[in-house]
C-alpha positions in Angstrom: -152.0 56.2 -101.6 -148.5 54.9 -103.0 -146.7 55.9 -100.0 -149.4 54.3 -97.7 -149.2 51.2 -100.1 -145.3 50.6 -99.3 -146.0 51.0 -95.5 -149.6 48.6 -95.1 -147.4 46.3 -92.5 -147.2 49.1 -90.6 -150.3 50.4 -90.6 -151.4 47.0 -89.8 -149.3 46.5 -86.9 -150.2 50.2 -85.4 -153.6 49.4 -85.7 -153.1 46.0 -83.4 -151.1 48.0 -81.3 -153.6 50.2 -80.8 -156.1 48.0 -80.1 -154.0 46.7 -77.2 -153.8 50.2 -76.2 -157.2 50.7 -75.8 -157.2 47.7 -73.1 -155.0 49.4 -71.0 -155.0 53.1 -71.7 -157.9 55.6 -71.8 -159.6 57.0 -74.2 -161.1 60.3 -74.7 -165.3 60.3 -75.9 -163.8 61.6 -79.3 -162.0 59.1 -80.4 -164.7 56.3 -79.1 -166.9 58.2 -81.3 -164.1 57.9 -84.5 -163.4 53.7 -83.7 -167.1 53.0 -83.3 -168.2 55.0 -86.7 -165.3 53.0 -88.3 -166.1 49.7 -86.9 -170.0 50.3 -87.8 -168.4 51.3 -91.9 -166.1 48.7 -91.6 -167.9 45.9 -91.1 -170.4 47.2 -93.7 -167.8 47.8 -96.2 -166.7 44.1 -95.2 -170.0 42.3 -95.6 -170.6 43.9 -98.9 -166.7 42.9 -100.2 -168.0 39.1 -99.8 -171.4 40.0 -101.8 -168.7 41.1 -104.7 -166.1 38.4 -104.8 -166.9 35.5 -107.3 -165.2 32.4 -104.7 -164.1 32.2 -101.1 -160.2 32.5 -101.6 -160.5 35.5 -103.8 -160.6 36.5 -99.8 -158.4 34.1 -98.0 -157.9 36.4 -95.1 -160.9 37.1 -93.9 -160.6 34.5 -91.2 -157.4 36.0 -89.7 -159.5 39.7 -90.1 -162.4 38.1 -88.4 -160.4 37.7 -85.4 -159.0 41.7 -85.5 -162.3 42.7 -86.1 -163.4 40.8 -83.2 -160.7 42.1 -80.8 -161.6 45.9 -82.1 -165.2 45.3 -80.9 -164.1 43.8 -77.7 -161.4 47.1 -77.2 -164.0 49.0 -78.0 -166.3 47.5 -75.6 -163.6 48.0 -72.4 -163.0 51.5 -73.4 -166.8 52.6 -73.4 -167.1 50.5 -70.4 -164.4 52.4 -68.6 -166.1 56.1 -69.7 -169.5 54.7 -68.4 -168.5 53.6 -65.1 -165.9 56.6 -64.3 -168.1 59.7 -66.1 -171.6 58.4 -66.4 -170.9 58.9 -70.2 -169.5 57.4 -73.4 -169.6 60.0 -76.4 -172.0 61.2 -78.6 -172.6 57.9 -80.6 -173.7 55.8 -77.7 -175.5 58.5 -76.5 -177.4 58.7 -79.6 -177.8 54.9 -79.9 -179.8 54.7 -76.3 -181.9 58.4 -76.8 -182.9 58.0 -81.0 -182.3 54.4 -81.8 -184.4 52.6 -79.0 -186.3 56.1 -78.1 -184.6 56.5 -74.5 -186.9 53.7 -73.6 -184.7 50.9 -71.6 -187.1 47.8 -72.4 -187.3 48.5 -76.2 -183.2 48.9 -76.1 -183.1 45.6 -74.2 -185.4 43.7 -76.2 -183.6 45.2 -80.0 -180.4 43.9 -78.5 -181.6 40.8 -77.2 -182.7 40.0 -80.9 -179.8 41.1 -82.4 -178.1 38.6 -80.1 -180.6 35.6 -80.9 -180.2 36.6 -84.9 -176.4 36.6 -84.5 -175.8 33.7 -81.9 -178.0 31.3 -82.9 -179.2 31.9 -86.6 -176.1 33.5 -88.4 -172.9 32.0 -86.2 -174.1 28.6 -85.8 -174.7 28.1 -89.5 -172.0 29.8 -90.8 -170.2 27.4 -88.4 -171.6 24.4 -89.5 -171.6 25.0 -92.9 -167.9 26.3 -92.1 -167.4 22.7 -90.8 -168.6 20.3 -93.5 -166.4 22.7 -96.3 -163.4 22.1 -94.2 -164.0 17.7 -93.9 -165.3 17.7 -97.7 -162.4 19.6 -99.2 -159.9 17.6 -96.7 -161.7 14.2 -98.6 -161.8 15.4 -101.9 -157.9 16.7 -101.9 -156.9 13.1 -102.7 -159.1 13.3 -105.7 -158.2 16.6 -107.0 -154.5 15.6 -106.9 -154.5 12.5 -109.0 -156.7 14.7 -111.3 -154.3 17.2 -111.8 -151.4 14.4 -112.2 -153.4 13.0 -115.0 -153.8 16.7 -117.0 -150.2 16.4 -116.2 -149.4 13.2 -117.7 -151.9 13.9 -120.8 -149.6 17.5 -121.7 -152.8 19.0 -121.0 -151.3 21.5 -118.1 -147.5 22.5 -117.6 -145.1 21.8 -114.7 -146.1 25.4 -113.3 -150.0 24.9 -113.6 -150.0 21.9 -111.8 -147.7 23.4 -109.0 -150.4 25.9 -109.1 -153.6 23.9 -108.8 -151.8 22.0 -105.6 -151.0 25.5 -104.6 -154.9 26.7 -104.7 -156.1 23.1 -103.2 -153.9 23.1 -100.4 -155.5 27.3 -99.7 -158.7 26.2 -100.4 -158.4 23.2 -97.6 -156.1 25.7 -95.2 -159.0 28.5 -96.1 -162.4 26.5 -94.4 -159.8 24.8 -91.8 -159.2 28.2 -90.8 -162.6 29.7 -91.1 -164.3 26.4 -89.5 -161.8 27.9 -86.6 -162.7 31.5 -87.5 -166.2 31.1 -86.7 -165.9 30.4 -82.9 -164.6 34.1 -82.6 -167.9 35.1 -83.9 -170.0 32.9 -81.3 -167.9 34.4 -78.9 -167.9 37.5 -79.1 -171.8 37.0 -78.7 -171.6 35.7 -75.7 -168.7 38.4 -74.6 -171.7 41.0 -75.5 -174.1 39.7 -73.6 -171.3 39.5 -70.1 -170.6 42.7 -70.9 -174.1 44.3 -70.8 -175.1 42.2 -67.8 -171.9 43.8 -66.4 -172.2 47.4 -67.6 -175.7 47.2 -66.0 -175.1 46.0 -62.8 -172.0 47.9 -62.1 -173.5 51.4 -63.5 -176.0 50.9 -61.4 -174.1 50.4 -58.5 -171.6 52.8 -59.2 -174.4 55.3 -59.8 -176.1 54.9 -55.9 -173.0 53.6 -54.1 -170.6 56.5 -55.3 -172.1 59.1 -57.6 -175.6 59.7 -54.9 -178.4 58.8 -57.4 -181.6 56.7 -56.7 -182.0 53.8 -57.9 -184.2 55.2 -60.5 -181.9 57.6 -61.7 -179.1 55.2 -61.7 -180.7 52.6 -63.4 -182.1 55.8 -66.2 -179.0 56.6 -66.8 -176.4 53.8 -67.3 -179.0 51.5 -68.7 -179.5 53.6 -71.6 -175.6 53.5 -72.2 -174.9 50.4 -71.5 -177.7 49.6 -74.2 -176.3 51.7 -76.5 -172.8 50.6 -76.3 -174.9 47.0 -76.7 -175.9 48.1 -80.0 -172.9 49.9 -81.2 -170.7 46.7 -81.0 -173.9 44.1 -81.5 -174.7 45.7 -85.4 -170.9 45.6 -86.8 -170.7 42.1 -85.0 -174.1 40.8 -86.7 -173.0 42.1 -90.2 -169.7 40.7 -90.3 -171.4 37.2 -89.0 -173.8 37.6 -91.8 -170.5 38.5 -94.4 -168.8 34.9 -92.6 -172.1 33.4 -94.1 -172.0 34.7 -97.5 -168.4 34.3 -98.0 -168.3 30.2 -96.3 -171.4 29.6 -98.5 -170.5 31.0 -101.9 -169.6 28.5 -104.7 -167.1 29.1 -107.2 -168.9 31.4 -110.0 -167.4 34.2 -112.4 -169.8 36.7 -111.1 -170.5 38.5 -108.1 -173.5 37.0 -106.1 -176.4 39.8 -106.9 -175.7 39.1 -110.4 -175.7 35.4 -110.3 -178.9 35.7 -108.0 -180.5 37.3 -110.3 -179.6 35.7 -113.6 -180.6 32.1 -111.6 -183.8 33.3 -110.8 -184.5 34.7 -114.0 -183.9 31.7 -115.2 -187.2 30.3 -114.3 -189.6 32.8 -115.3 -192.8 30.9 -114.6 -191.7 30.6 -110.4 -192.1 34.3 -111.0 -195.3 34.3 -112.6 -197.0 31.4 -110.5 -195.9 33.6 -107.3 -197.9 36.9 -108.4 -200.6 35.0 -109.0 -200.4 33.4 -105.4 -200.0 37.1 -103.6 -202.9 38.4 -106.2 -205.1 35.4 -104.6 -203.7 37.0 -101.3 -205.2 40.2 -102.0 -208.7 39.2 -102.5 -208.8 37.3 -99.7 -210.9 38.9 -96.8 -209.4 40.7 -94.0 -206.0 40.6 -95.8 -204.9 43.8 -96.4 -205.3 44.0 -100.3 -203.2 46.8 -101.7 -199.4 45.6 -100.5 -200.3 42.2 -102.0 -201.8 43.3 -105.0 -198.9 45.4 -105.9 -196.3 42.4 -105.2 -198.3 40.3 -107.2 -199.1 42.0 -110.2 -194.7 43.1 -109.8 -193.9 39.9 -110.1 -196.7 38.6 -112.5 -195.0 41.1 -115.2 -191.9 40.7 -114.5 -191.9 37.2 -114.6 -193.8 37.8 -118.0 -191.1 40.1 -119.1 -188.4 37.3 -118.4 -189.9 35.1 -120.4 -190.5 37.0 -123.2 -186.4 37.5 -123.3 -185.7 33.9 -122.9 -187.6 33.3 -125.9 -186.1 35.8 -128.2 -182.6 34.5 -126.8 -183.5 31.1 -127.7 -184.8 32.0 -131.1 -181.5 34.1 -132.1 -179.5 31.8 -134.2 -176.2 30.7 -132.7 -173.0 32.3 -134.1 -171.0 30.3 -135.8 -167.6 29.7 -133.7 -164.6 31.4 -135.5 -161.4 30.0 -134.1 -158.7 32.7 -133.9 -155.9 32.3 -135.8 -152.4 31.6 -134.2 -149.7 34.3 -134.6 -147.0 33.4 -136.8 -144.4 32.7 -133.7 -147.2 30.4 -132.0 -147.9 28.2 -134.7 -143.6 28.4 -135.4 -143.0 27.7 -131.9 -145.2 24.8 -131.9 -143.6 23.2 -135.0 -140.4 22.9 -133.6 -141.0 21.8 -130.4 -140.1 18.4 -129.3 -141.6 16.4 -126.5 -139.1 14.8 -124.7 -141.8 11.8 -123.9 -144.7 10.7 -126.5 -147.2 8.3 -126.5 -149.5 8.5 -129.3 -152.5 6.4 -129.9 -155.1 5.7 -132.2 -158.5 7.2 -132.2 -159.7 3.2 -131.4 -157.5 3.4 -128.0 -158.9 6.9 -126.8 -160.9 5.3 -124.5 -157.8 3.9 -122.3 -156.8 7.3 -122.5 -160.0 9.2 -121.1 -160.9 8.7 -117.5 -164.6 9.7 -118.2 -164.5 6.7 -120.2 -163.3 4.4 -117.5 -159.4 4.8 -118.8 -156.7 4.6 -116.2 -153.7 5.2 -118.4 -152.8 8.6 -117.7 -152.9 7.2 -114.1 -150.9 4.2 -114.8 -148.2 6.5 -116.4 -147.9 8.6 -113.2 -147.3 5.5 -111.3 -144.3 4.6 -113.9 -143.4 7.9 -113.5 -142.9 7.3 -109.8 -141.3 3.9 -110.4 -138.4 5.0 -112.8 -137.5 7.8 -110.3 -137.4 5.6 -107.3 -135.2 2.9 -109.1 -133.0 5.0 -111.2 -133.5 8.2 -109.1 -134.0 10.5 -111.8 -137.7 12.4 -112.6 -138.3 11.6 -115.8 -140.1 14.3 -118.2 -143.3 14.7 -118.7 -144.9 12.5 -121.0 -147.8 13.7 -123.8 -150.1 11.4 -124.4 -152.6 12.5 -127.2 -154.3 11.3 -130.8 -153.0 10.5 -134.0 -154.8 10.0 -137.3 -152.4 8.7 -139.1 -151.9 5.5 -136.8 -154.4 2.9 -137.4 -156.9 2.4 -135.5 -155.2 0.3 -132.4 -151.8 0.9 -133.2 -149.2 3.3 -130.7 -146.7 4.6 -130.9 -143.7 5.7 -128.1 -140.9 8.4 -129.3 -138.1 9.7 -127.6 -137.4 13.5 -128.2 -139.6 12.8 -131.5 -138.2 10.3 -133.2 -140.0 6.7 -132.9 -138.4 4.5 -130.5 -141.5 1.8 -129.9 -144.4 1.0 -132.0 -146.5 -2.0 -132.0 -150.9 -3.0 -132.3 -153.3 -4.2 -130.1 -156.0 -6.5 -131.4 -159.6 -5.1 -129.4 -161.4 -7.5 -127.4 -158.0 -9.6 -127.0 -155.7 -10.5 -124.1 -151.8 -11.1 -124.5 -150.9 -14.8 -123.4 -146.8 -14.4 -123.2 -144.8 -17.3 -122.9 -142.6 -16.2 -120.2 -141.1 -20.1 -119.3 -142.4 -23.6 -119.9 -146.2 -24.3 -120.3 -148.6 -27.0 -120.5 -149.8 -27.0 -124.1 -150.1 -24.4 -126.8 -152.8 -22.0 -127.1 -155.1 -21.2 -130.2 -154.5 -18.0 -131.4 -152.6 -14.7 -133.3 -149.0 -15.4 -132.5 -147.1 -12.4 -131.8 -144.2 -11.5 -129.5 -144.3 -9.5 -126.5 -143.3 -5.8 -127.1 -141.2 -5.4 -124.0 -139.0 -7.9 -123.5 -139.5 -10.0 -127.3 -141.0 -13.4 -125.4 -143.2 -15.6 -127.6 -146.9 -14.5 -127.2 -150.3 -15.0 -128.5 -153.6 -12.6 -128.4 -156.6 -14.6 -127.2 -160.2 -13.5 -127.0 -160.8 -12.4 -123.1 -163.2 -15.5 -122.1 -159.8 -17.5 -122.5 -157.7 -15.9 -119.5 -158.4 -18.7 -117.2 -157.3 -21.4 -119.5 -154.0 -19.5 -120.8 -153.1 -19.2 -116.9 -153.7 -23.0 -115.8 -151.6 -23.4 -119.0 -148.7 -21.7 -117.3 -148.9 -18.7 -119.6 -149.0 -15.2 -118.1 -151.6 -13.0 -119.2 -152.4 -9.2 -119.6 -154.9 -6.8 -120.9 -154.3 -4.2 -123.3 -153.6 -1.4 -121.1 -151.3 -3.5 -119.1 -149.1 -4.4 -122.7 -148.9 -0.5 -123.0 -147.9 0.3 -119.8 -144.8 -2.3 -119.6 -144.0 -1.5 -122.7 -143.7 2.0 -121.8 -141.6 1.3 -118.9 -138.7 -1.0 -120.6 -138.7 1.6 -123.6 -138.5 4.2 -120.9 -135.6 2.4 -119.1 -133.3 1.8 -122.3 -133.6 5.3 -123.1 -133.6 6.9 -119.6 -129.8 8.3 -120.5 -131.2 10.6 -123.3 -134.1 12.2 -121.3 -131.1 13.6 -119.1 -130.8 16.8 -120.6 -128.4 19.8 -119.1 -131.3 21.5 -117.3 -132.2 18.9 -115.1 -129.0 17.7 -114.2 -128.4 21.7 -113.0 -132.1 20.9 -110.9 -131.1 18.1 -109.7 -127.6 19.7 -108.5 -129.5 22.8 -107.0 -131.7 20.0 -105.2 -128.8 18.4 -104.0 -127.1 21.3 -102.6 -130.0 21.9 -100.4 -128.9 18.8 -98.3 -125.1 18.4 -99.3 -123.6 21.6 -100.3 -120.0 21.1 -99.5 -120.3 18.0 -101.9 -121.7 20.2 -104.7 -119.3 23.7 -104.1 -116.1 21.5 -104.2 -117.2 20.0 -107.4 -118.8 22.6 -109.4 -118.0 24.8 -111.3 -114.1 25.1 -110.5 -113.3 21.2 -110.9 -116.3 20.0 -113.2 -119.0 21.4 -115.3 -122.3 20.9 -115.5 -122.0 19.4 -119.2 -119.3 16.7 -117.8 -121.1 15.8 -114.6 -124.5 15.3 -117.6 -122.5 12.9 -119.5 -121.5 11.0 -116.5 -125.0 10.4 -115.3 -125.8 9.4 -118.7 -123.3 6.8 -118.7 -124.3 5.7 -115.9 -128.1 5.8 -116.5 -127.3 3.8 -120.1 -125.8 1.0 -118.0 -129.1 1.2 -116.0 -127.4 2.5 -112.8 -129.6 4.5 -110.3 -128.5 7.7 -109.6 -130.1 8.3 -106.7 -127.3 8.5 -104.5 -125.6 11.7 -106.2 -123.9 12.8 -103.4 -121.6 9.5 -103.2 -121.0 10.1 -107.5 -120.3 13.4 -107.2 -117.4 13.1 -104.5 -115.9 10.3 -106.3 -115.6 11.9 -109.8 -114.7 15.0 -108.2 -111.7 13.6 -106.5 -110.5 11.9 -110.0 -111.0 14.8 -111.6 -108.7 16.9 -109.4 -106.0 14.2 -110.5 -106.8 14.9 -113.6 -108.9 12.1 -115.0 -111.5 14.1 -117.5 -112.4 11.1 -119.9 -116.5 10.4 -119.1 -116.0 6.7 -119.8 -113.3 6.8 -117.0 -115.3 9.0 -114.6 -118.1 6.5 -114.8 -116.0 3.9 -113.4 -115.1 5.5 -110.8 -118.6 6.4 -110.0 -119.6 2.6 -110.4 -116.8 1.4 -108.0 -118.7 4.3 -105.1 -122.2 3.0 -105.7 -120.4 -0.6 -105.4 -123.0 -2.4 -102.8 -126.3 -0.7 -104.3 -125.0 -1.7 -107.8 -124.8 -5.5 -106.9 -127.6 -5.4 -104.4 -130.1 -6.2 -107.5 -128.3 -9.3 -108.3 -128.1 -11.1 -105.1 -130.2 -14.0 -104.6 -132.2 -15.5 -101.5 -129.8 -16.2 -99.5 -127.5 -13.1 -100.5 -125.3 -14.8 -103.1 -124.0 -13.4 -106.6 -123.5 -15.8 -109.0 -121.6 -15.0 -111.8 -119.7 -15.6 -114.8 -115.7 -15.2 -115.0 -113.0 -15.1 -117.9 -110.8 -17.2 -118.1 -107.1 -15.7 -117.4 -105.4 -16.6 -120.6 -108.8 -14.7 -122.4 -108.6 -11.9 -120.1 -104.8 -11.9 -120.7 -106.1 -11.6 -124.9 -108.2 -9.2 -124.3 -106.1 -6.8 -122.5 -103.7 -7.1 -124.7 -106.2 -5.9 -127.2 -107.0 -2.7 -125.8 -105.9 -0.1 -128.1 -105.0 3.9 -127.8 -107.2 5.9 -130.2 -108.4 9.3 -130.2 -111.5 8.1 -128.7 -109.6 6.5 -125.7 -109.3 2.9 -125.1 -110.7 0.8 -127.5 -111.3 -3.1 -127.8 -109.6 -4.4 -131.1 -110.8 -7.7 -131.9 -111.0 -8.9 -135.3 -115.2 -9.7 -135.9 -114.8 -13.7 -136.2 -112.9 -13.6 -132.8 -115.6 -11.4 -130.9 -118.4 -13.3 -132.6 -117.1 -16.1 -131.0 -116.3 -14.8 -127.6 -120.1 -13.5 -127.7 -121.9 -16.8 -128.4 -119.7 -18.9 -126.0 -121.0 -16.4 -123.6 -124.8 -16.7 -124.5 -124.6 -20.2 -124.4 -123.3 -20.4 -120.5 -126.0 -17.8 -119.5 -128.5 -20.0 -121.6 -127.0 -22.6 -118.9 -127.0 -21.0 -116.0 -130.7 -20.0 -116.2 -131.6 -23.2 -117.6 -130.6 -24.0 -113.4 -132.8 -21.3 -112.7 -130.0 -19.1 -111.9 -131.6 -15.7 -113.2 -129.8 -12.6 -112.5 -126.0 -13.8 -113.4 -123.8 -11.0 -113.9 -120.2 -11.1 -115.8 -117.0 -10.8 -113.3 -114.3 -9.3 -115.0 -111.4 -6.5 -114.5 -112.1 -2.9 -114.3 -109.8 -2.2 -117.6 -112.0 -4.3 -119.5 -115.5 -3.7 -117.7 -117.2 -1.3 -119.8 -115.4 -2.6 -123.4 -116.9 -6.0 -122.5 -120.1 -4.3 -121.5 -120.6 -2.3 -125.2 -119.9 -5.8 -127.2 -122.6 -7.7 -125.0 -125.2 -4.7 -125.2 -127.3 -5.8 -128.0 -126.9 -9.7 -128.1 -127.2 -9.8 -124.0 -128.9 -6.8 -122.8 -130.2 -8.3 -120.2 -126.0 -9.7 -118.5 -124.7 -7.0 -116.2 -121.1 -6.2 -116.8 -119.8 -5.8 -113.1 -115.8 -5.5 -112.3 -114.0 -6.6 -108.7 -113.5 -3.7 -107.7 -117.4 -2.8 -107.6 -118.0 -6.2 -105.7 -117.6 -5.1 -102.0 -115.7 -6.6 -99.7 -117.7 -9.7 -97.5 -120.2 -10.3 -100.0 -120.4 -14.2 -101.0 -119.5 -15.1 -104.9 -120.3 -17.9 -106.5 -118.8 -18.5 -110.3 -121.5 -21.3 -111.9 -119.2 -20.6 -115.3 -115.9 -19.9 -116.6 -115.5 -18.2 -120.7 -112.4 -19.7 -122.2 -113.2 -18.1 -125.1 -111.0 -21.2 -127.0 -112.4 -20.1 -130.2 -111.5 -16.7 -129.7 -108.0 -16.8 -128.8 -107.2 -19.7 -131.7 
C-alpha cells in the first residue's frame, strides 16, 4: 500500500489511459466482466463515502471523479457494444443481467431500464442539479459576507494571520466546489441520455446485424441481442443511478460533525411523539377493512415503542444534572507565553463600550478598523499589524485606551448618549455643554446630548458620534507611531514581496551592500516624517547607490531616499491650481544656522543655545498662524538639505503639523510660491 501510495498519479493517469483505450481497442469478455464488477463496487463504495463524510468539501473532488466515472461507463458501454455486434456476446455479467436479472424476458428488461432511466433523469439528476445550482449563486452572494466576517475576528485578535488566510482559503473551495458540481451535474443528465442512444442503437443494429449478416430470423435476432443490449442497459444504468443518488447526498448535506445516518437518526429521535403519533396512524391502518392488517400492525406497534422508548431517554437526559464546567488549566509555558507577549496594536475599552465592539449588537468598529487598516497602507504603503481589540476592567466604564507595543500611547472618555461638537474654525455662537478638546488633533470641543447635532452644525461646528471620535483617533495615533510598528520581520516581507516584481533592485541591495536592519531604520525615518513608503523600489535604489559610496549614516540615507520620492513627497502639499506655498529662511539665518552644525558622535548636530531656538520657533509659529489665517493650509518650510531634517526635529513637537521639505526634493517645473520669509532677528542677536 506505501509503494502504491507514492505512485497514485500514476495509477490515475493509467487508469484514463485506459479508458481511452477501451474506445479504440478491443477488449476480451474477461476483462468487460472485471471493469463492469468494478464500476458496479465503485460506484457503491462512492455513494456510501458521501453517506460518511460530515460536509461537501471533506470531498471536493468528487465533481472532477464524476466526470471519470462517467467516461468509464461510457468506455464501457462502446466496448460491450463492440462484442455484441461482432460476437453476438458480451461476457458473463451482461449475460447474467438479461437471463436472471429481468428473467430472459425482453419487456420486463425494457420496462426495469426504462425506470431506472426516469428515476435517474428526471428525479435524482434534475434535483441534484438544481439544488447544485442555488448552492453555487448563494455561496457566490454570501462570500462578500463571510469575508468582512472574518476581517472583523481578525481585527478583534480573535483569529491569527494564518486562520484567516485559511477561512478565505475554505470559502473560496466551498464557492469553486458547487460552481463545479452545479457543472458536474450535466455529466450525470448526460450520460442518461447517452444510455438511452445507446440501447436504441444496440437494438436496432443487433438486430440488423443478426438477419442481415449472421442468418437469423427476425425472432431470433431480436431474442438474442435484445436481451444483451438490455443487460449491458442495466450494467451501466445501476452504477450511473447510484452515483446520481451519491451527487444528491453529497450537494445536499449541511455542514454537521457527524456522518448523515447518525445525524438522521439523532434528529429524528429528537421528536419522539412524531414516532409515536405515526404507529398509532398505521395501527388505525390495520383495522381498517380490506387493508392488509399484519404488515401495518407490525410497523405500528415498531414505531409506537420505539417512539416510547425515545422518550423515555429524553427524559432521563433531561433530569441528569448538568456537570459543572471545569476549565482546564493552562501549562506553565502557555500561561508564561501569554504574559510576555506584546501586541503590537491595542485598543482596549470599557465594559460600557462593548457594544461598539460587538457586531451582534449593531457595532461596526472592528469594521471601521479594517477600513483604517486599509487607509494607512494605501497612504503610507506599509500593512500595519494587527490590532486587538478586547475588554478591560480596570478602565472605567467609557474610557479607552490605545497602546503601542504595550505601553499607552492614547487614552481619553466618552460621555454615553453625547455627540462631540469640535471647533475646527470660526462658528456662529457657542454651544452649551462639557467642554473638552478633541483627542486627535487637540481642537476645542464640547459633548452635546444627540438631539443637538443639527444646531451644533448650522453653528458651523463639526460633529461626530462616539465611534467616529474612536476611530480618528485611532488613525492619527496610528500615523505618529507608524515608524515603531516597522519591526525587522516585516520589512524582510515586504522585501521578499518586492522582489517578486523588482528583483534586480532587491539582489543589488541586499545583503552584500545593505542589511536588512539598515534598510528598517531607514523606513522608519522615513515613516516618522510621515513619508509613504509605498514606492520601495525607487528608496531602495537610491540608498543603495549612496551606500556603495560609502554613506552608512540612517539620518543621511533618509535624505537621499526623500530627494527619489521628491514629486510624491510634495504632491500632498500642492494646492488647486498646483502651487506650493511655503515658507523660506532668510540667508543671513540660514548662514547662522549652518554655521551651527556641529560634529558629534551622533553625527551632525544643531547647536543653538535654548533662548536662540526658542525664538527661531515662535517667529515661525507666528508666520504659519499667518499664512493660514489667509487660508493657506498646507504650508511647508523651504530650506537646504544640510539643515532639512535638524530644522525638522526642533519643529516636531511645537509644529507637527509644518513639513520640513529641502530644494533638492522640490522637482524641477513645479510652481513655488514663498507667502513668508523667517529672519529669525531675535535668533541671530
Amino acid at each position: 500500500m506505501k509503494r502504491m501510495g507514492r505512485f497514485q498519479d500514476i495509477v490515475l493517469a493509467a487508469g484514463v489511459v485506459m479508458i481511452v483505450a477501451m474506445l479504440i481497442i478491443p477488449l476480451p469478455p474477461q476483462l468487460i466482466d472485471i471493469l463492469i464488477a468494478f464500476n458496479i463496487t465503485f460506484a457503491l463504495a462512492l455513494l456510501l463515502t458521501c453517506m460518511y463524510v460530515s460536509k461537501a468539501l471533506e470531498l471536493a473532488s468528487f465533481p472532477s471523479l464524476l466526470l471519470l466515472t462517467t467516461m468509464l461507463r461510457l468506455g464501457i458501454n462502446v466496448s460491450v457494444t463492440r462484442l455484441i455486434l461482432l460476437h453476438g456476446s458480451a461476457g458473463s455479467v451482461i449475460k447474467s443481467f438479461g437471463d436472471f436479472v429481468v428473467g430472459g424476458n425482453l419487456i420486463v428488461g425494457m420496462v426495469i431500464f426504462l425506470i431506472l432511466v426516469v428515476i435517474q433523469f428526471v428525479v435524482v439528476t434534475n434535483g441534484a442539479g438544481r439544488v447544485a445550482e442555488v448552492a453555487a449563486r448563494f455561496t457566490l452572494d454570501a462570500m462578500p459576507g463571510k469575508q468582512i466576517a472574518i476581517d472583523a475576528d481578525l481585527n478583534a485578535g480573535q483569529i491569527n494571520e494564518d486562520q484567516a488566510r485559511e477561512r478565505r482559503k475554505e470559502i473560496t473551495r466551498e464557492a469553486d466546489f458547487y460552481g463545479s458540481m452545479d457543472g458536474a451535474s450535466k455529466f450525470v443528465k448526460g450520460d442518461a441520455i447517452a444510455g438511452l442512444i445507446i440501447v436504441a442503437i444496440n437494438l436496432i443494429g443487433g438486430i440488423t446485424v443478426g438477419v442481415l449478416q449472421q442468418g437469423l430470423s427476425f425472432s431470433e435476432a431480436t431474442q438474442t441481442f435484445s436481451l444483451l443490449t438490455i443487460g449491458d442497459g442495466l450494467a451501466a444504468q445501476i452504477p450511473a443511478l447510484l452515483i446520481a443518488v451519491a451527487t444528491g447526498i453529497l450537494v445536499t448535506r449541511s455542514d454537521s460533525d457527524t456522518d448523515l445516518g447518525s445525524e438522521i437518526s439523532a434528529q429524528l429521535s429528537s421528536y419522539p411523539r412524531a414516532l409515536q403519533v405515526a404507529g398509532a396512524a398505521a395501527l388505525l391502518f390495520a383495522i381498517v377493512p380490506g387493508m392488509p392488517h399484519l404488515p401495518f400492525a407490525i410497523l405500528g406497534l415498531a414505531l409506537f415503542f420505539t417512539g416510547r422508548l425515545v422518550a423515555k431517554r429524553v427524559a432521563e437526559m433531561q433530569s441528569r444534572p448538568e456537570p459543572i464546567p471545569v476549565a482546564e488549566p493552562e501549562s506553565e509555558a502557555e500561561t508564561t507565553r501569554a504574559a510576555i507577549t506584546v501586541d503590537p496594536l491595542e485598543l482596549a475599552v470599557g465594559v460600557g463600550l462593548i457594544p461598539m465592539v460587538d457586531p451582534s449588537s449593531g457595532g461596526s468598529l472592528t469594521q471601521r478598523i479594517s477600513a483604517v487598516r486599509r487607509q494607512i497602507a494605501s497612504e503610507l504603503g506599509m500593512v500595519i499589524a494587527l490590532l486587538r481589540v478586547h475588554d478591560d476592567p480596570m478602565l472605567d466604564a467609557h474610557d479607552y485606551v490605545i497602546r503601542v507595543r504595550g505601553a499607552e500611547a492614547a487614552r481619553y472618555h466618552l460621555v454615553p448618549g453625547h455627540m462631540l461638537a469640535i471647533q475646527s474654525g470660526p462658528v456662529m455662537a457657542p454651544l452649551q455643554g462639557l467642554a473638552t478638546t478633541d483627542p486627535a488633533f487637540g481642537l476645542p470641543a464640547v459633548w452635546i446630548p444627540d438631539a443637538q447635532r443639527a444646531e451644533a452644525e448650522a453653528l458651523g461646528y463639526n460633529v461626530v458620534d462616539a465611534e467616529t471620535v474612536i476611530i480618528t483617533h485611532l488613525t492619527e495615533t496610528i500615523r505618529r507611531h507608524v515608524a515603531q510598528l516597522l519591526t525587522r520581520q516585516e520589512t524582510k516581507k515586504m522585501l521578499d514581496a518586492l522582489k517578486e516584481d523588482n528583483e534586480a533592485a532587491v539582489d543589488e541591495v541586499i545583503p552584500d551592500t545593505l542589511t536588512v536592519g539598515e534598510v528598517q531604520r531607514v523606513l522608519q525615518a522615513l515613516l516618522s516624517e510621515g513619508v509613504s513608503i509605498r514606492d520601495l523600489g525607487t528608496i531602495l535604489e537610491a540608498i543603495g547607490d549612496r551606500a556603495r559610496q560609502g554613506v552608512r549614516e540612517k539620518a543621511a540615507l533618509a535624505e537621499y531616499a526623500r530627494q527619489s520620492l521628491g514629486r510624491a513627497l510634495t504632491q500632498p502639499f500642492l494646492d488647486e491650481a498646483r502651487v506650493l506655498h511655503v515658507l523660506t529662511l532668510g540667508p543671513e539665518l540660514e548662514t547662522q544656522l549652518a554655521e551651527s552644525l556641529t560634529e558629534t558622535a551622533d553625527g551632525l548636530q544643531l547647536a543653538l543655545d535654548p533662548l536662540s531656538a526658542q525664538s527661531l520657533v515662535r517667529e515661525i509659529l507666528e508666520k504659519l498662524t499667518e499664512a493660514q489665517a489667509k487660508d493657506i493650509n498646507r504650508p511647508v518650510l523651504l530650506c537646504s538639505e544640510r539643515l532639512r531634517r535638524h530644522l525638522h526635529a526642533l519643529l516636531v513637537q511645537a509644529a507637527p503639523s509644518l513639513p520640513v521639505i529641502a530644494y533638492q526634493e522640490v522637482s524641477p517645473g513645479l510652481r513655488v510660491e514663498t507667502i513668508a520669509q523667517i529672519s529669525g532677528a531675535a535668533a541671530t542677536a
